[in-house]
Biopython code that builds the backbone (N, CA, C, O; Angstrom):
import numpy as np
from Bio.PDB.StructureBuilder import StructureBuilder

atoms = [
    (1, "UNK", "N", (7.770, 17.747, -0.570)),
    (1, "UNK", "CA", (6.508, 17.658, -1.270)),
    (1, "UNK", "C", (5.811, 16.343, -0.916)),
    (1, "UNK", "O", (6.493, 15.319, -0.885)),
    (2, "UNK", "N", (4.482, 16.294, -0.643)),
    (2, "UNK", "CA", (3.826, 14.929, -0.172)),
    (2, "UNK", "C", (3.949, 14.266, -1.882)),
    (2, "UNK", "O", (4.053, 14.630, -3.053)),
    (3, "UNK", "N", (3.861, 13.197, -1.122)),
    (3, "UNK", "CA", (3.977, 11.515, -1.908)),
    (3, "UNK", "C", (2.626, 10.575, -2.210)),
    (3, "UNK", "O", (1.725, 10.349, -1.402)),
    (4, "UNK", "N", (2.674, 10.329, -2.903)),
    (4, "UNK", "CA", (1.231, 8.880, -3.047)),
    (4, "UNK", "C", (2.094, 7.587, -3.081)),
    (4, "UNK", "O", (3.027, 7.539, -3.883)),
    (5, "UNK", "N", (1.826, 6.478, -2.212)),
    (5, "UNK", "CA", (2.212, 5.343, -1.967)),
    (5, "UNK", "C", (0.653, 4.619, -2.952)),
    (5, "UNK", "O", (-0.511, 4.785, -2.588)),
    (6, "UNK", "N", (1.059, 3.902, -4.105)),
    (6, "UNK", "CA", (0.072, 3.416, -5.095)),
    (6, "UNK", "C", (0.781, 1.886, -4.931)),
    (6, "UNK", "O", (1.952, 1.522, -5.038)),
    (7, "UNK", "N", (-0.726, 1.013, -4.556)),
    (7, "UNK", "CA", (-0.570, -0.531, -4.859)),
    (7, "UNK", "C", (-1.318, -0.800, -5.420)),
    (7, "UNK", "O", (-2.451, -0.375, -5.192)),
    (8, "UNK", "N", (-1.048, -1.648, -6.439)),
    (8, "UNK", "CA", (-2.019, -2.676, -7.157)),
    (8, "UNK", "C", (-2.200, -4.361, -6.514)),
    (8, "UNK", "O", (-1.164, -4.990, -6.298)),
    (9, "UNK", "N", (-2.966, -4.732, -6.358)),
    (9, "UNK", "CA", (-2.941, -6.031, -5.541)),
    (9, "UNK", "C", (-3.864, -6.923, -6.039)),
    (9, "UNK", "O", (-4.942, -6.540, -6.494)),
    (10, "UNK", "N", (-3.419, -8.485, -5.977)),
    (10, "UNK", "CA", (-4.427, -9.440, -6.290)),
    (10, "UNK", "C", (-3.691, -9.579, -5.492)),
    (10, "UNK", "O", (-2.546, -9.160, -5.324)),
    (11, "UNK", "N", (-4.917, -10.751, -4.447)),
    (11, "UNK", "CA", (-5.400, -11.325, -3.306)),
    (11, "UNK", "C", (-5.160, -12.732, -3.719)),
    (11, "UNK", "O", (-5.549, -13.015, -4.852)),
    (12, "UNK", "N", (-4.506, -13.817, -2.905)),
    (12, "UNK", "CA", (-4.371, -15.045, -3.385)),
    (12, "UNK", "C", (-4.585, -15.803, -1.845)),
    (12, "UNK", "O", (-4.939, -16.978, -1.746)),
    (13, "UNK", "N", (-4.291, -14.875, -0.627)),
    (13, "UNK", "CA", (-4.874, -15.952, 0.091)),
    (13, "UNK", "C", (-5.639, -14.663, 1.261)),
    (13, "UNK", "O", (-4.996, -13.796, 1.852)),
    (14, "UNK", "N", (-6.985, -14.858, 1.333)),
    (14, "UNK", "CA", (-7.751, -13.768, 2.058)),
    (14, "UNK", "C", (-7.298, -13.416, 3.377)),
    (14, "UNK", "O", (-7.133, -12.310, 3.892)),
    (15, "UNK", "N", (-7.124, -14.625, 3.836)),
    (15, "UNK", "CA", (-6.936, -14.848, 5.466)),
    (15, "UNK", "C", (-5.600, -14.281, 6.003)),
    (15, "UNK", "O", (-5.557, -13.544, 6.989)),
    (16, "UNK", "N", (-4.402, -14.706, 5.226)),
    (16, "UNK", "CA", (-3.047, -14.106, 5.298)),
    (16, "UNK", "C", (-3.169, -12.899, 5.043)),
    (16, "UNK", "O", (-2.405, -12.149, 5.652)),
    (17, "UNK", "N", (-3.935, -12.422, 4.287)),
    (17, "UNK", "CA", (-3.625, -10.823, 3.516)),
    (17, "UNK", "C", (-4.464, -10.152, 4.706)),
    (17, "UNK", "O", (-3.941, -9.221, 5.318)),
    (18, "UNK", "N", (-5.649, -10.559, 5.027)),
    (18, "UNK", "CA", (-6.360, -9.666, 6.180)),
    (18, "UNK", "C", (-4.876, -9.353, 7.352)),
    (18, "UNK", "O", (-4.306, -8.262, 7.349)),
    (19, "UNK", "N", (-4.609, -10.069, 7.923)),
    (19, "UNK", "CA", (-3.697, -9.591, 8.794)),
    (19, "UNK", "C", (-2.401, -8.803, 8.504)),
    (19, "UNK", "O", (-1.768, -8.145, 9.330)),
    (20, "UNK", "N", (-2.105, -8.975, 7.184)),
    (20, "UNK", "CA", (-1.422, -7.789, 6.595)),
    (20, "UNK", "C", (-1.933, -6.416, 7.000)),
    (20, "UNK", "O", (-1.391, -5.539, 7.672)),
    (21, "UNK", "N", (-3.355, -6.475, 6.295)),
    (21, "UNK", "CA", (-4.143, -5.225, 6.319)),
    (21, "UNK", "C", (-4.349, -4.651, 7.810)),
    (21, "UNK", "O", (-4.465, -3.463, 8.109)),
    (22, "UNK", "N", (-4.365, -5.622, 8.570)),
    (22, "UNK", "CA", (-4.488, -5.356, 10.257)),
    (22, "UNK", "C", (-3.345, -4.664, 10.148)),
    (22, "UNK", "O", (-3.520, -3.491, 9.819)),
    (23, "UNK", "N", (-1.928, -5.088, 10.358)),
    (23, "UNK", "CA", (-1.131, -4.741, 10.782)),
    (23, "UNK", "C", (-0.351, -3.617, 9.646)),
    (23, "UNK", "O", (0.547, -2.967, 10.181)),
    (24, "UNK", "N", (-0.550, -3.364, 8.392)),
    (24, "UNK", "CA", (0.011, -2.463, 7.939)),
    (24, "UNK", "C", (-0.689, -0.808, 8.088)),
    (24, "UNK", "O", (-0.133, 0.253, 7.803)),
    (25, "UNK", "N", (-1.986, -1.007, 8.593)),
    (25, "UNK", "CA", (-2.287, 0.340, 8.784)),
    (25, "UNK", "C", (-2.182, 1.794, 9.613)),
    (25, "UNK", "O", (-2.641, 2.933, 9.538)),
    (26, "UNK", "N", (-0.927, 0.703, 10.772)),
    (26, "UNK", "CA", (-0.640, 1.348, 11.577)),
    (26, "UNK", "C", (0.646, 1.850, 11.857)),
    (26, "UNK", "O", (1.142, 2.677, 12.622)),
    (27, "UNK", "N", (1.103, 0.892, 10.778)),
    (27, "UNK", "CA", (1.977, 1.199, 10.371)),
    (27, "UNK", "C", (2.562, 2.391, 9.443)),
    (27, "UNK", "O", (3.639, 2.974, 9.566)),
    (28, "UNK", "N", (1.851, 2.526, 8.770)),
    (28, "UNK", "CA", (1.193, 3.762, 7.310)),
    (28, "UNK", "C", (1.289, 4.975, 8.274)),
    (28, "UNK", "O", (2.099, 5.888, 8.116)),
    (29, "UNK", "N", (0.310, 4.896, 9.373)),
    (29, "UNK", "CA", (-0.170, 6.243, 9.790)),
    (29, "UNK", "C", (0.921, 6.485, 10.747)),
    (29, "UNK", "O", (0.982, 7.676, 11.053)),
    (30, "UNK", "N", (1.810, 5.737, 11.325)),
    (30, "UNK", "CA", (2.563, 6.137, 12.507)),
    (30, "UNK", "C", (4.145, 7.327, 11.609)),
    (30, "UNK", "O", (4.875, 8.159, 12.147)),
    (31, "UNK", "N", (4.089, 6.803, 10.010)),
    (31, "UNK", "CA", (4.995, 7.166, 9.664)),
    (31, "UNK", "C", (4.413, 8.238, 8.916)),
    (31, "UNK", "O", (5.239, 8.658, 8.105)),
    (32, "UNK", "N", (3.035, 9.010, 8.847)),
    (32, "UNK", "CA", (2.101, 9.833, 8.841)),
    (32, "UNK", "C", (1.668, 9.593, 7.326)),
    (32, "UNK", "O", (1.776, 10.425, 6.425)),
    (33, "UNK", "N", (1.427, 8.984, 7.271)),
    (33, "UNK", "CA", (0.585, 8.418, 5.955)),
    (33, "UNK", "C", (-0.855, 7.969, 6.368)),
    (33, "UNK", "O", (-1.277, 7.489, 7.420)),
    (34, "UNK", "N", (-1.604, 8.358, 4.923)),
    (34, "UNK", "CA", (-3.174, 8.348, 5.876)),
    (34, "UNK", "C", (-3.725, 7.666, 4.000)),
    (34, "UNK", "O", (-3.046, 7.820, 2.985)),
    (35, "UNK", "N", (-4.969, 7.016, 4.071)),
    (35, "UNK", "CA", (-5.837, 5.938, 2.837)),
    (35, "UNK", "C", (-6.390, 7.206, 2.603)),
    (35, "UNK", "O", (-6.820, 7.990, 3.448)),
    (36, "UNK", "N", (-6.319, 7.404, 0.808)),
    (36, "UNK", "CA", (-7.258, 8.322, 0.100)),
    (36, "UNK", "C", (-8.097, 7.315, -0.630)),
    (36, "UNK", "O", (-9.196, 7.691, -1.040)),
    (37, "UNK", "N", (-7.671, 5.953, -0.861)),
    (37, "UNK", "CA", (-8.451, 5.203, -1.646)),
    (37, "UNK", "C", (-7.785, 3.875, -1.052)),
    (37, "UNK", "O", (-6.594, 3.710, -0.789)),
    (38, "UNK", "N", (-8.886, 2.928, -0.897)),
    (38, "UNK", "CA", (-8.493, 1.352, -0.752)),
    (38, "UNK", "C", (-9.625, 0.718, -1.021)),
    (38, "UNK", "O", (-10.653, 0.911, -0.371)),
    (39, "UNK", "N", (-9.532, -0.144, -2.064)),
    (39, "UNK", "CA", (-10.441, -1.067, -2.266)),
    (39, "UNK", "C", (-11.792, -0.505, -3.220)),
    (39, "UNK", "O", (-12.913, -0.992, -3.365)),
    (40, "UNK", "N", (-11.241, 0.575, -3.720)),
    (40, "UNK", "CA", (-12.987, 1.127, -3.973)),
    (40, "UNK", "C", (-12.952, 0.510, -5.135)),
    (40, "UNK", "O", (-12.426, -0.565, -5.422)),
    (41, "UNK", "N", (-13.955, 1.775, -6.246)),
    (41, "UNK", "CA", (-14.587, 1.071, -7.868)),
    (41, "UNK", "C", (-13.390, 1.626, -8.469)),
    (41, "UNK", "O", (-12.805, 2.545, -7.896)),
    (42, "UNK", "N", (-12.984, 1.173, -9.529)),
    (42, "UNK", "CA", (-12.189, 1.863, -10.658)),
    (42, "UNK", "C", (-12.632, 0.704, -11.768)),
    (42, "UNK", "O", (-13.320, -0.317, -11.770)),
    (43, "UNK", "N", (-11.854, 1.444, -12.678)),
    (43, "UNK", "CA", (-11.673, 1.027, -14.459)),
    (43, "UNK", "C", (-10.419, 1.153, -14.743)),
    (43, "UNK", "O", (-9.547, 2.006, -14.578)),
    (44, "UNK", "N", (-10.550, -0.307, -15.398)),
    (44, "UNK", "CA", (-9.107, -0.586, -16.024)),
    (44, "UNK", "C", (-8.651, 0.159, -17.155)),
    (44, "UNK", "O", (-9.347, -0.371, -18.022)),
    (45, "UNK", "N", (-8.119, 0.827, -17.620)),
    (45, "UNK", "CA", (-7.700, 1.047, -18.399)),
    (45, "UNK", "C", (-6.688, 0.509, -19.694)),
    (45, "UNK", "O", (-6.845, 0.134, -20.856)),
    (46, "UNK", "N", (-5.713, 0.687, -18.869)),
    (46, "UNK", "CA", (-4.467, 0.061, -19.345)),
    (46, "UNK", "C", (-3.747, -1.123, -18.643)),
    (46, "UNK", "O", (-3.995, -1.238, -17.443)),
    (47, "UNK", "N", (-3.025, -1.885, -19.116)),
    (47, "UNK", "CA", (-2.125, -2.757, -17.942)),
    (47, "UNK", "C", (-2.702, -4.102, -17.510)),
    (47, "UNK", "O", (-3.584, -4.771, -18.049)),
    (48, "UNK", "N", (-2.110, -4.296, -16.595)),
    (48, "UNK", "CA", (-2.334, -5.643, -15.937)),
    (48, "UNK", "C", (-3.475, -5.200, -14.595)),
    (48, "UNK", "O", (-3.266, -4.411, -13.674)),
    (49, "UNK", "N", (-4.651, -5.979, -14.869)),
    (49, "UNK", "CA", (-5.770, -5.478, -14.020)),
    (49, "UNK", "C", (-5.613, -6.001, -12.585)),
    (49, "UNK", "O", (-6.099, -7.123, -12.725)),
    (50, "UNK", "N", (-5.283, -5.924, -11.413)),
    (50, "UNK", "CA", (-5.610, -5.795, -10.145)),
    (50, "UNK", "C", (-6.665, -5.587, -9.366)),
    (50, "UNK", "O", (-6.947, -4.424, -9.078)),
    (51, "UNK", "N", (-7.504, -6.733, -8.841)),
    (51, "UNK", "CA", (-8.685, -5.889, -8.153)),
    (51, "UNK", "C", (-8.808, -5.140, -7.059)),
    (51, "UNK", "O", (-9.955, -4.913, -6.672)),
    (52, "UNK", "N", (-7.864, -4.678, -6.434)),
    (52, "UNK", "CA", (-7.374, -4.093, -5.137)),
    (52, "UNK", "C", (-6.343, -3.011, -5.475)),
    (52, "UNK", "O", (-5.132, -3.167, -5.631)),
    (53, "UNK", "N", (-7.061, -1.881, -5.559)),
    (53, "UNK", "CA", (-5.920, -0.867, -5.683)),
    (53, "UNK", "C", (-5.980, 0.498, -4.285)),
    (53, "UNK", "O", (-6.850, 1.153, -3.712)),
    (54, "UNK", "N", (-4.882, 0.396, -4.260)),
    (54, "UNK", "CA", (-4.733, 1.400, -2.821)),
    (54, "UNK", "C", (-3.780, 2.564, -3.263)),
    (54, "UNK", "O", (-2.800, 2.420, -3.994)),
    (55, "UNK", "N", (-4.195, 3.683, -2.735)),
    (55, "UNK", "CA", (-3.843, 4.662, -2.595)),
    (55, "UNK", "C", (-3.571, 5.467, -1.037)),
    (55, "UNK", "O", (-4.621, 5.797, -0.485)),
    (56, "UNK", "N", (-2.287, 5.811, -0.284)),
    (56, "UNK", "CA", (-1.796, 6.666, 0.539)),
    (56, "UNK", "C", (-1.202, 7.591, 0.340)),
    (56, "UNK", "O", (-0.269, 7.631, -0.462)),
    (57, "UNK", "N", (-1.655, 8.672, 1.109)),
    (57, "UNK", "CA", (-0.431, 9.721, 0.566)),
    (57, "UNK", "C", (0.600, 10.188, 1.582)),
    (57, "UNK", "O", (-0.075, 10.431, 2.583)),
    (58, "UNK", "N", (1.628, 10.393, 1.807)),
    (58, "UNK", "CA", (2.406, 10.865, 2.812)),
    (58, "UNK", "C", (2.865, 12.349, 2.806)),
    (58, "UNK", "O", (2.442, 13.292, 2.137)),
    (59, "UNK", "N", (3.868, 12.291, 3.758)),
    (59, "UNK", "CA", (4.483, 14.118, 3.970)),
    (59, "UNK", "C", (4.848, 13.825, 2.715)),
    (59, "UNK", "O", (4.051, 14.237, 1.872)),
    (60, "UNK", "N", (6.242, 12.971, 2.102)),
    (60, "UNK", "CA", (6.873, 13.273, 1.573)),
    (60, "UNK", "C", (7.535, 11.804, 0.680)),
    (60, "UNK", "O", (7.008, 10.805, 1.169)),
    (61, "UNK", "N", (8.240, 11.535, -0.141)),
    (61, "UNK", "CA", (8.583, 10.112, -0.838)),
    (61, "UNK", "C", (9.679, 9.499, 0.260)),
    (61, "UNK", "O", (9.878, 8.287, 0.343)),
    (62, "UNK", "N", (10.324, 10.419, 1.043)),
    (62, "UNK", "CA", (11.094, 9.965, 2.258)),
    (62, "UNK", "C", (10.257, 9.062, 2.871)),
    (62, "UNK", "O", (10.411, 7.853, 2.699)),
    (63, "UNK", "N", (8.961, 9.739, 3.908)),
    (63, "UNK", "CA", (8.542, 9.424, 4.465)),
    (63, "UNK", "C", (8.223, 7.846, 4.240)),
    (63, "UNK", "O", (8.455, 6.928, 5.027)),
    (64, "UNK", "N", (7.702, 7.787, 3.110)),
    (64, "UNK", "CA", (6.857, 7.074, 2.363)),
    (64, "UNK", "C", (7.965, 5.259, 2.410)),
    (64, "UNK", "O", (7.754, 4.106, 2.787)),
    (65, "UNK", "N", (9.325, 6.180, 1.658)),
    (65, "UNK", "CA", (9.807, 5.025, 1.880)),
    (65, "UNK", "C", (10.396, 4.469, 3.693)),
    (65, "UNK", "O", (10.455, 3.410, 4.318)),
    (66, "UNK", "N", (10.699, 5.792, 3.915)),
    (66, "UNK", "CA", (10.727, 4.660, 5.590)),
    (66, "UNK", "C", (10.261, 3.902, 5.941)),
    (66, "UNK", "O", (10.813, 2.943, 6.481)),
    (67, "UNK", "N", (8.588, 4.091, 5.701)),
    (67, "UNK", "CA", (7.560, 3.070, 6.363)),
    (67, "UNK", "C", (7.648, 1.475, 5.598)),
    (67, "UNK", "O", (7.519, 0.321, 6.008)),
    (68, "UNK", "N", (7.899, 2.023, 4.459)),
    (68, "UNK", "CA", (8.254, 0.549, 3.673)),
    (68, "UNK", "C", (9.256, -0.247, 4.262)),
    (68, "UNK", "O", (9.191, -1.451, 4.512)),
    (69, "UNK", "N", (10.313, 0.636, 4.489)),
    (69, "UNK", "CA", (11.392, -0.041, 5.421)),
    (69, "UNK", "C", (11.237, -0.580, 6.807)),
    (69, "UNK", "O", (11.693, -1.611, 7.300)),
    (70, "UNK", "N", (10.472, 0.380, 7.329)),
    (70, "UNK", "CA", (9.865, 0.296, 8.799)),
    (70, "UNK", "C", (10.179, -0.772, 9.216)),
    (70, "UNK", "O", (10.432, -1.422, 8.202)),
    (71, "UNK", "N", (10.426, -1.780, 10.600)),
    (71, "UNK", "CA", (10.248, -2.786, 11.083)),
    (71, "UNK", "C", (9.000, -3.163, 11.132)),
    (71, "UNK", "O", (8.697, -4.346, 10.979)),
    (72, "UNK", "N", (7.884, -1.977, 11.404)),
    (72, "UNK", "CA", (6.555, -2.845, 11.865)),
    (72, "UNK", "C", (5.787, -2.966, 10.455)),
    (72, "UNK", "O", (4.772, -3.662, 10.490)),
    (73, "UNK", "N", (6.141, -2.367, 9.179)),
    (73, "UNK", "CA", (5.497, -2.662, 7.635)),
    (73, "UNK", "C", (6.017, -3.927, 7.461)),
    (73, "UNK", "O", (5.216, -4.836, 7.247)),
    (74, "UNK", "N", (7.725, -4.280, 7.530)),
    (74, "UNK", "CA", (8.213, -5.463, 6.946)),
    (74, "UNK", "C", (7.271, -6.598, 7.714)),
    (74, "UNK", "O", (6.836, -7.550, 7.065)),
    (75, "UNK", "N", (6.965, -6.442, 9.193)),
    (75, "UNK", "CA", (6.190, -7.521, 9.969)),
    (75, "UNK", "C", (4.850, -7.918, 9.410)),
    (75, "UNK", "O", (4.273, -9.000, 9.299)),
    (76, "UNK", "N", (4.513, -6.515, 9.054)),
    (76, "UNK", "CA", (2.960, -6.811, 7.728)),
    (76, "UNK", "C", (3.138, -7.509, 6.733)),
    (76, "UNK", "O", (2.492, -8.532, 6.505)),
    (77, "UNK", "N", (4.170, -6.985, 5.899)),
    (77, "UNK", "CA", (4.549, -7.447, 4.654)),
    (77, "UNK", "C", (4.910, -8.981, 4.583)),
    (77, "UNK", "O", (4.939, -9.365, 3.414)),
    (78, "UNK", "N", (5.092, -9.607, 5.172)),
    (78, "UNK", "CA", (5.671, -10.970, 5.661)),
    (78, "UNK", "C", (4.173, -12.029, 5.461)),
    (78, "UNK", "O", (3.896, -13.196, 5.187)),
    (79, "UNK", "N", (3.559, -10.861, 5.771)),
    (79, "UNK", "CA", (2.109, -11.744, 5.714)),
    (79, "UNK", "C", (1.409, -11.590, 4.297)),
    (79, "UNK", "O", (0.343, -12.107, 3.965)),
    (80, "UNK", "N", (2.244, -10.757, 3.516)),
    (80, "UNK", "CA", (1.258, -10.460, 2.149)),
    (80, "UNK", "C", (2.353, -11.223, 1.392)),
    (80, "UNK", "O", (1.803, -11.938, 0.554)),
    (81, "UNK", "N", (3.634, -11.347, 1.362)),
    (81, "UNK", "CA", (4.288, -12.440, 0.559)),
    (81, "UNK", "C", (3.505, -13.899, 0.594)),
    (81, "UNK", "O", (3.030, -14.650, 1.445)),
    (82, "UNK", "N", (3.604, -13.864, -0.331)),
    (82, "UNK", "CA", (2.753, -15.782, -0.458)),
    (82, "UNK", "C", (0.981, -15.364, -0.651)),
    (82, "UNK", "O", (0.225, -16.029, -1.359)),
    (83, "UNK", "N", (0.721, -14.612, -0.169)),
    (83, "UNK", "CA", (-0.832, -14.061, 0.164)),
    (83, "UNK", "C", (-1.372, -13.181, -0.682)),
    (83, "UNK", "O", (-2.529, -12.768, -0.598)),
    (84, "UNK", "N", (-0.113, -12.686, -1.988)),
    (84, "UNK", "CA", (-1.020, -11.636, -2.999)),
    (84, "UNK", "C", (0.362, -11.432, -4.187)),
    (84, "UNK", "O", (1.546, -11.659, -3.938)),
    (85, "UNK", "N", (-0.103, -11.039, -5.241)),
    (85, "UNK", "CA", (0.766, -10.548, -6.271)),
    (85, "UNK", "C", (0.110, -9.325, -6.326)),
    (85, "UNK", "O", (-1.014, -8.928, -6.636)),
    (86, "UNK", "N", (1.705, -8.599, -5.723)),
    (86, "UNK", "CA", (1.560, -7.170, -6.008)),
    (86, "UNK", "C", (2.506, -5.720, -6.733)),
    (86, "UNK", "O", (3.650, -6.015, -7.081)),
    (87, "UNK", "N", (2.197, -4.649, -6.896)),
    (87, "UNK", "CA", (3.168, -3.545, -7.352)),
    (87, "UNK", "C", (3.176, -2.429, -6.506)),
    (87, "UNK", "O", (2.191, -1.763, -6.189)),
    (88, "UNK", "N", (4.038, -2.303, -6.245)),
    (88, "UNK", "CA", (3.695, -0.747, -4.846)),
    (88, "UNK", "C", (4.938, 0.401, -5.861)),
    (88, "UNK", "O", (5.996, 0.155, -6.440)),
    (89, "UNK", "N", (4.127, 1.667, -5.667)),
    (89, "UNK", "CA", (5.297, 2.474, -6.120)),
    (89, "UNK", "C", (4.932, 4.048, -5.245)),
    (89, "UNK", "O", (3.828, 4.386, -4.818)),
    (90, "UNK", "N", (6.155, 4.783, -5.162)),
    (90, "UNK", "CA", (5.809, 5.596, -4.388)),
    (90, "UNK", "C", (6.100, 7.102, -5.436)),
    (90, "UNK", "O", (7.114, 7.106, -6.134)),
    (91, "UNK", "N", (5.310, 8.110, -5.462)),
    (91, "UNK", "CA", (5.594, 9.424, -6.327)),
    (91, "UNK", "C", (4.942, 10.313, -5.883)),
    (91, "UNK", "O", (3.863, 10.226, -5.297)),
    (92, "UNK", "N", (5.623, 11.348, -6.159)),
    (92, "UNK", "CA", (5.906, 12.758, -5.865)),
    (92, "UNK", "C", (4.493, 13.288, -6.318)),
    (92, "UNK", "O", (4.024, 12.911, -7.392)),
    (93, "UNK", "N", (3.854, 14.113, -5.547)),
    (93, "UNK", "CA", (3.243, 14.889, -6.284)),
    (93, "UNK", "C", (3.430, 16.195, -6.529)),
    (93, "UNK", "O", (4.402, 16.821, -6.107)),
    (94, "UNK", "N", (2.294, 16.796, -7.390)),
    (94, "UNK", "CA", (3.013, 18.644, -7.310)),
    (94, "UNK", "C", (2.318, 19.344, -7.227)),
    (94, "UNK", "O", (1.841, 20.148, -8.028)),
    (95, "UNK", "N", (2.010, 18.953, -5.327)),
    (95, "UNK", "CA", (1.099, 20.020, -4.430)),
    (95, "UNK", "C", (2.355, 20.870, -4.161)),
    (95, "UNK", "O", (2.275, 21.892, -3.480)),
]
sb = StructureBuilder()
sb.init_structure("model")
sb.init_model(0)
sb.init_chain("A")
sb.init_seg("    ")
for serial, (resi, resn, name, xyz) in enumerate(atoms, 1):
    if name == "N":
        sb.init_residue(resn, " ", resi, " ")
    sb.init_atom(name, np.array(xyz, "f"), 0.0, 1.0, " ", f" {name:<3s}", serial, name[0])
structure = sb.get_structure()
């Protein structure tokens, strides 16, 4: 069953996090994950507010977590440690 890969993100250093964003998107899609939402408008609702929320969806929560694991995500990710406080979670949907 496909997956949604959901982040919440504050941005703490622009410049570091851009090259995250360079390099994690190709990462996303090589492990066939594709952006239904990044960066757009929302409302807070509940919780701890984030101004950066992203949404991917994949084949599957497998998938989803490989890429997290991936060598070429961790090489992204390296650049968003120090560069953002964030929450990533990955779930099932029920297409």
């Amino acid at each position: 069953m496909p997956a949604l890969w959901i982040a919440h993100v504050t941005v703490t250093d622009a410049e570091a996090y851009g090259k995250y964003a360079e390099l994690a998107g190709p990462a996303i899609a090589k492990h066939g994950g594709h952006f239904i939402a990044r960066a757009g408008r929302y409302v807070q609702l509940e919780g701890k507010e984030r101004p950066r929320n992203v949404v991917a969806k994949f084949p599957s929560v497998e998938d989803a977590v490989a890429c997290y694991n991936s060598p070429e995500y961790q090489q992204a990710l390296d650049h968003a440690r120090g560069a953002s406080e964030r929450e990533l979670i990955v779930v099932e949907t029920n297409e």
